[in-house]
C-alpha positions as CSV (number, residue, x, y, z in Angstrom):
1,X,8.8,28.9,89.8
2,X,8.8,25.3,88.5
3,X,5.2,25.2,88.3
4,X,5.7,28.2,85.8
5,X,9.0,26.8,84.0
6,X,7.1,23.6,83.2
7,X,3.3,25.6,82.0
8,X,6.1,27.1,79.8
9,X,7.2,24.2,78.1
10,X,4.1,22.7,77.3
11,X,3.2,25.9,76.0
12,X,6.0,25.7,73.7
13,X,5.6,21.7,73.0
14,X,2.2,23.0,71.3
15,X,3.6,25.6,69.6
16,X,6.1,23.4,68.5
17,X,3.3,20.5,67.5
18,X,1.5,23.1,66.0
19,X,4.0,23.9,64.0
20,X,5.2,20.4,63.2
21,X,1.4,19.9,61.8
22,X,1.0,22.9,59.8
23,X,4.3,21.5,58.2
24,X,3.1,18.1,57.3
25,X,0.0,19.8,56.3
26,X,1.6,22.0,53.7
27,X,4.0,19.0,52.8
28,X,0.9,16.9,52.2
29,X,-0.4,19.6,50.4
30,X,2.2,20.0,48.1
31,X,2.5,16.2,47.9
32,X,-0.9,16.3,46.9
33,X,-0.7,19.5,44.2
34,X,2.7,17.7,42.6
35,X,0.7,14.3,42.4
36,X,-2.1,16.3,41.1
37,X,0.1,18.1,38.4
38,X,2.3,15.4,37.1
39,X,-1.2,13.6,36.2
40,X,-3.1,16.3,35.0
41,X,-3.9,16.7,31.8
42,X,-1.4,19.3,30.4
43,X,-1.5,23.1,28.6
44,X,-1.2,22.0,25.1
45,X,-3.6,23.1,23.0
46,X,-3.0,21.4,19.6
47,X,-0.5,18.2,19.1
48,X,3.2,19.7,18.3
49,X,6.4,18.3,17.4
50,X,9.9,19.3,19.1
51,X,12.9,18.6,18.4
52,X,16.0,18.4,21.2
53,X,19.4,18.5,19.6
54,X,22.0,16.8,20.7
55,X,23.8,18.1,23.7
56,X,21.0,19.9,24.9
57,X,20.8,19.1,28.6
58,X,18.1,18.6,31.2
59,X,17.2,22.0,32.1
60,X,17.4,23.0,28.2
61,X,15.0,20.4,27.3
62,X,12.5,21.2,30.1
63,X,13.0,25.0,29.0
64,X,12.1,24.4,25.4
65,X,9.4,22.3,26.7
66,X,7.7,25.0,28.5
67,X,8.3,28.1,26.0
68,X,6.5,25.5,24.0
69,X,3.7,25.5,26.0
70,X,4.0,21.5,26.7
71,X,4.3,21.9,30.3
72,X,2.9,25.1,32.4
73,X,5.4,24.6,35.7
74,X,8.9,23.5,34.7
75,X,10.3,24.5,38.2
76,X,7.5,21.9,39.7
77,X,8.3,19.4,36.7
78,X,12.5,19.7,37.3
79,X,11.7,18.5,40.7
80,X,9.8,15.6,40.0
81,X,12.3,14.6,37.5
82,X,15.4,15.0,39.7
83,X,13.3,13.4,42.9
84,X,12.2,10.3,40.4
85,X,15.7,9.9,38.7
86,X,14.2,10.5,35.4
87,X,16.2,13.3,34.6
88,X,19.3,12.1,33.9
89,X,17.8,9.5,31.1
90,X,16.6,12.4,29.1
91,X,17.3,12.2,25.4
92,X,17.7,14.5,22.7
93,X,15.6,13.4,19.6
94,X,12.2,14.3,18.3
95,X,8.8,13.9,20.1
96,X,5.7,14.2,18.9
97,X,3.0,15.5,21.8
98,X,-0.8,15.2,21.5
99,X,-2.9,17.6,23.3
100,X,-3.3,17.8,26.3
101,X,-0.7,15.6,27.0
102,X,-0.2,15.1,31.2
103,X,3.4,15.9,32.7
104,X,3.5,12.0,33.3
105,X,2.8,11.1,29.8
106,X,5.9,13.8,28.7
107,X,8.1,12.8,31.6
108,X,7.9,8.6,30.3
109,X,8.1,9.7,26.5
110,X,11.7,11.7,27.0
111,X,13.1,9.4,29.8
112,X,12.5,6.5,27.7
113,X,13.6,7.4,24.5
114,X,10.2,7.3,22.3
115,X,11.5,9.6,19.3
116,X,9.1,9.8,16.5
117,X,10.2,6.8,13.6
118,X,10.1,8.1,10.5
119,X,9.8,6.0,6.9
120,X,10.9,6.1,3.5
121,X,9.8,4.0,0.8
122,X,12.7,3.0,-1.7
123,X,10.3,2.3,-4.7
124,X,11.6,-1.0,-7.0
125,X,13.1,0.7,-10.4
126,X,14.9,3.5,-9.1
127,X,17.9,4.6,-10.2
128,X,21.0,5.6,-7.5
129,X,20.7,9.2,-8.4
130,X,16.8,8.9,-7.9
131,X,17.3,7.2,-4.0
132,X,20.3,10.1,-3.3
133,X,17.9,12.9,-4.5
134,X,15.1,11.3,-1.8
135,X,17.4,11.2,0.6
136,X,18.7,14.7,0.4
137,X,15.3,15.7,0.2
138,X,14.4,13.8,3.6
139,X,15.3,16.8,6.1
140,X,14.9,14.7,8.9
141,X,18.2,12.9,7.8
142,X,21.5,14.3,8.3
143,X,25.0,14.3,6.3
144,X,26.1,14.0,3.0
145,X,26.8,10.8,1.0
146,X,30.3,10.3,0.5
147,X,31.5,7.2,-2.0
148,X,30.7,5.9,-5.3
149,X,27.2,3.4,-5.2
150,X,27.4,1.0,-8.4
151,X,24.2,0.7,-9.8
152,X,21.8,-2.1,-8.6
153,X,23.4,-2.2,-5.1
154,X,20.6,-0.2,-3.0
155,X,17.2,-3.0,-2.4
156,X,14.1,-1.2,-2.3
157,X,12.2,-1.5,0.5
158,X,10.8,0.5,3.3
159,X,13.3,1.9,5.9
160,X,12.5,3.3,9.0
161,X,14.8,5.9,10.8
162,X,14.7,8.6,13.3
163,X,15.8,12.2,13.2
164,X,19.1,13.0,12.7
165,X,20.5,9.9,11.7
166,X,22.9,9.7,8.8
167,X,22.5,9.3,5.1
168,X,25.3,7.5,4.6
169,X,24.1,5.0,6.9
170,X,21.2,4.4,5.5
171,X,22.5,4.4,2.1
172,X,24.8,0.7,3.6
173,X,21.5,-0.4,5.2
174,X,20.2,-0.6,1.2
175,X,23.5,-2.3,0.1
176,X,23.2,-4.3,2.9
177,X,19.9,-5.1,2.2
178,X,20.7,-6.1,-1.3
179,X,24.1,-8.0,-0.4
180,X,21.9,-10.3,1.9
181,X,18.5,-10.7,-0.8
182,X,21.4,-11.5,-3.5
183,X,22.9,-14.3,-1.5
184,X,19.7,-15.7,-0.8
185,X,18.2,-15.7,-3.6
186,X,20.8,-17.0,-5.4
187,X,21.4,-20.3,-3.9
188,X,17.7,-21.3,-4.6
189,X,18.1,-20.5,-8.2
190,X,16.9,-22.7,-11.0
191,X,19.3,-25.1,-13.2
192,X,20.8,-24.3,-16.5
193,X,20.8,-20.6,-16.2
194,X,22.4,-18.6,-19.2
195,X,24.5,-16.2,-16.7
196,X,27.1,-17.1,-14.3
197,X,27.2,-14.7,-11.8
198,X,24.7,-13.2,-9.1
199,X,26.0,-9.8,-10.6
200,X,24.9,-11.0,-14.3
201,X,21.4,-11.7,-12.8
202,X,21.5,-8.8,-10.9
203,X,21.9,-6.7,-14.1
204,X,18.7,-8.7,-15.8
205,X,16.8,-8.2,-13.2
206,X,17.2,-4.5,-13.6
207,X,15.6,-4.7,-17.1
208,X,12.6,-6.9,-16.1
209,X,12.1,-4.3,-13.0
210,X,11.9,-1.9,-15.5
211,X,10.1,-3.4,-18.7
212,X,7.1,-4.6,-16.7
213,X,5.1,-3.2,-13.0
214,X,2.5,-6.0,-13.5
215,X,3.7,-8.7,-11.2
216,X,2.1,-11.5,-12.8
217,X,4.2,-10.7,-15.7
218,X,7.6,-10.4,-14.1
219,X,8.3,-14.2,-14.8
220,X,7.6,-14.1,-17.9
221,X,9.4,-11.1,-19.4
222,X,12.3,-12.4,-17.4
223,X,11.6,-15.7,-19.4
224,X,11.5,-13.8,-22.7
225,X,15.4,-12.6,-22.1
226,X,16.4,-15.4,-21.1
227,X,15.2,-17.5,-24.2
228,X,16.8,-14.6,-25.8
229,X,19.8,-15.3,-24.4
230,X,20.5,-18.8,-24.5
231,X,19.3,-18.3,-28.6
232,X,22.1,-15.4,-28.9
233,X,19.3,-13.2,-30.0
234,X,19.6,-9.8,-28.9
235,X,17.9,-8.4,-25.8
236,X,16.2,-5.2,-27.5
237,X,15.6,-3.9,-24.4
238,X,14.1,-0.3,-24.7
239,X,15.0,0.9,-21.2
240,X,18.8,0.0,-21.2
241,X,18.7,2.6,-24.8
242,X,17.0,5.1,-22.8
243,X,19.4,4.3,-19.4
244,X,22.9,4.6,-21.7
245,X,21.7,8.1,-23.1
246,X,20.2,9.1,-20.0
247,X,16.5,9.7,-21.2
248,X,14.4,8.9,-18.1
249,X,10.1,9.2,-19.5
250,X,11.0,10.4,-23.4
251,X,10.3,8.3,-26.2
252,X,12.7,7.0,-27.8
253,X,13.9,7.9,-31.1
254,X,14.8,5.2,-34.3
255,X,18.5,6.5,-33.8
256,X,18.4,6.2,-30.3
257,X,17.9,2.5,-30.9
258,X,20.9,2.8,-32.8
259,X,22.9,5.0,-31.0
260,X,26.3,3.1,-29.7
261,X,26.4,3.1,-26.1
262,X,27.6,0.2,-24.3
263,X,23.6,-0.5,-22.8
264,X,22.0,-0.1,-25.9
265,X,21.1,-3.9,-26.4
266,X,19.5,-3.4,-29.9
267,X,23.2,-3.1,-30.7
268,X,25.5,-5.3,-28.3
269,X,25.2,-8.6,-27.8
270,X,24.2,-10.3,-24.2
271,X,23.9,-7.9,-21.0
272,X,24.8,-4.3,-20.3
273,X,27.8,-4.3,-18.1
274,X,26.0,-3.0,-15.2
275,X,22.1,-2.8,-14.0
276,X,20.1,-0.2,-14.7
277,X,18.0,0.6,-11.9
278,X,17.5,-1.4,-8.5
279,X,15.7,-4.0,-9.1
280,X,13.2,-5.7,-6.1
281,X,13.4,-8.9,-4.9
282,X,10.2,-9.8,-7.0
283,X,12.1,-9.2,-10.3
284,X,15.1,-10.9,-8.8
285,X,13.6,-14.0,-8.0
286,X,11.5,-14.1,-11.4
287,X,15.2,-14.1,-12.9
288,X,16.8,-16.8,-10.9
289,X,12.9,-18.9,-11.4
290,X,11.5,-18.3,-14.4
291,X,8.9,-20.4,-16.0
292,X,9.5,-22.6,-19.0
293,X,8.5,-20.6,-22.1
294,X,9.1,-20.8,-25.6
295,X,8.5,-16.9,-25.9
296,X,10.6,-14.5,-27.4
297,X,9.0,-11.5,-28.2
298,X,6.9,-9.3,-26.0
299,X,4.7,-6.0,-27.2
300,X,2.5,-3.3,-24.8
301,X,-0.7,-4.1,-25.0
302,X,-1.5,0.1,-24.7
303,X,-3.7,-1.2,-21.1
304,X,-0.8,-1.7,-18.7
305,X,0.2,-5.3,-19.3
306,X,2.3,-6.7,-22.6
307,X,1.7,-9.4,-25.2
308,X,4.1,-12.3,-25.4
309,X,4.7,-14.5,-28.4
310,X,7.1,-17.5,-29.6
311,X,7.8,-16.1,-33.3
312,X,8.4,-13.3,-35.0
313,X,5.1,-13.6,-37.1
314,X,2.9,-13.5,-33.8
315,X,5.0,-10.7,-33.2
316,X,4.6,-8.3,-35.8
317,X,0.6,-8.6,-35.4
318,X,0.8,-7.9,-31.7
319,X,2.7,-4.6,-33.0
320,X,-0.1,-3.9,-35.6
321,X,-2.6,-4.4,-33.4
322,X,-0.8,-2.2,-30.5
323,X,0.1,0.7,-33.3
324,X,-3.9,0.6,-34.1
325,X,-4.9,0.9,-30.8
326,X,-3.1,4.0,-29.8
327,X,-3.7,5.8,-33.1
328,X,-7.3,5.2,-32.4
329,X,-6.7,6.7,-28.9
C-alpha cells in the first residue's frame, strides 16, 4: 500500500512538472511572440496622420490607432503598454506615422509626447488683418482672436506650433516678439535721430518695409525719410496713400495723392500716426542706423530696385527715364 501511495505521487510530481513546463513553454512563447510584435515592423501601408483630441483616453487612442490600421493587435499592444507603464503617459496631439511603422516606434512616439510641429511664416510687410486672415486659415490652430492689435505690433518671423494650440496665443507670441526686437533695437540706435520715440521709428520703419524688398536698399530709403525729415520736407510716401484709403496692389490715382486722410504724407506733414504694416527687424534696424546720405528723392528703377538722388533736378530725370522705360515695355 505505501509502495503504491508513493508510485502515485511521483506519477503525479510528473504530471505536475509536465505541466509546470508546458506552462513556461507557452509563457516563453508568448514572451517571445509579444517581443516579436512590439518590434516588428507594423501594418501600415502608406504614412498617415492622426489626430487624438483631448480627453481621449488610453483605450480610445489605441482603438483609433488600430481602426487606423497603425497597429494589427491592440489587445496584445494594451498589454505591453500597461505591463511597461507607458500607458498612462499617453497624449492627445497629432502624430505623424511612416509606414510600416513597428509597435515600439508608435508606443515611444505617444508616450513621449512627439506631436507633429507645425510652422507659419509671418512675411515682413503684412498688415494685421493679413496675419489674422493666416491664422484663421491655419486649421491646425484653434480659437478666435479676441482684442484690438494696433498696427506694427505683430514681428514677422517664423513660428512654430502644434495642433490645437490657440490663436490668441500666438497672436502675444508676435507682440511679444516685437516688444522685445523694439527694446533692443532701440538702445543701439544712432545719434541725432529726427523721432523721439521707439513708436515714431516703429511707424518709419513700416514705410521703408513697404517702399523697398531689396535689402541692400533698406538703409538707404530709410535715409531718404529721414533727410526728409529733419529738412521738414514731406515724406511722399505712396504706400501710406494707398494704406489710409485702403487700396492694397492698385495704382494710385493723382487724387488719391491728394485725398485727405490722416496717412496720406503728400499732404501732412511728418509721420502717419500709426505704422502701416509690420515691419521686420531689417527695416527696423536700417531706421535706427542709417547711413549718412545727402539723398532726398528716390524713383523705381522698373527692375526691382529704386534710384536715389540729392536734388530735385537728378530727380525728375530718374522719373523720365523710369516713365520711358515702361512705356517702352
Amino acid at each position: 500500500m505505501g509502495m503504491d501511495l508513493i508510485a502515485e505521487l511521483r506519477a503525479w510530481f510528473k504530471r505536475l512538472m509536465m505541466i509546470a513546463v508546458i506552462g513556461a513553454l507557452a509563457i516563453a512563447s508568448l514572451a517571445a511572440y509579444g517581443f516579436y510584435y512590439y518590434e516588428a515592423n507594423g501594418p501600415l501601408a502608406q504614412e498617415s496622420t492622426l489626430i487624438f483630441k483631448r480627453g481621449e483616453g488610453f483605450q480610445a487612442i489605441v482603438g483609433d490607432m488600430a481602426q487606423a490600421g497603425i497597429i494589427s493587435d491592440p489587445l496584445l499592444f494594451k498589454v505591453i503598454a500597461v505591463a511597461s507603464g507607458e500607458a498612462r503617459t499617453f497624449k492627445a496631439g497629432e502624430y505623424h506615422f511612416t509606414a510600416a511603422i513597428s509597435p515600439q516606434s508608435v508606443m515611444e512616439m505617444i508616450a513621449g509626447g512627439r506631436v507633429v510641429i507645425h510652422k507659419l511664416t509671418i512675411a515682413e510687410g503684412l498688415t494685421v488683418q493679413q496675419v489674422i486672415q493666416l491664422l484663421n486659415n491655419e486649421k491646425a490652430l484653434d480659437g478666435a482672436i479676441t482684442g484690438n492689435i494696433a498696427e506694427g505690433t505683430l514681428l514677422p518671423e517664423t513660428y512654430h506650433f502644434t495642433y490645437g494650440d490657440r490663436r490668441q496665443e500666438l497672436i502675444s507670441r508676435m507682440q511679444a516678439g516685437m516688444s522685445a526686437a523694439m527694446a533692443e533695437l532701440w538702445e543701439k540706435r544712432k545719434d541725432g535721430l529726427p523721432f523721439a520715440t521707439p513708436a515714431q521709428a516703429l511707424v518709419l520703419a513700416s514705410i521703408v518695409e513697404k517702399e523697398t524688398g531689396v535689402d541692400s536698399e533698406r538703409g538707404r530709403v530709410a535715409s531718404v525719410f529721414i533727410n526728409r525729415l529733419r529738412k521738414g520736407m514731406k515724406l511722399q510716401s505712396d504706400p501710406t496713400v494707398a494704406y489710409g484709403l485702403h487700396k492694397s496692389g492698385e495704382v494710385l490715382t493723382l487724387a488719391d495723392l491728394r485725398a485727405p486722410t490722416p496717412y496720406n504724407t503728400y499732404v501732412i506733414d511728418g509721420l502717419p500716426p500709426t505704422p502701416i504694416a509690420n515691419p521686420g527687424r531689417a527695416s527696423i534696424e536700417a531706421v535706427l542706423h542709417p547711413p549718412d546720405t545727402a539723398e532726398l528723392y528716390f524713383v523705381a528703377t522698373g527692375s526691382g530696385g529704386h534710384n536715389f538722388s540729392s536734388t530735385l533736378q537728378e530727380h525728375n530725370a530718374n522719373v523720365r527715364e523710369y516713365r520711358e522705360k515702361m512705356a517702352k515695355q
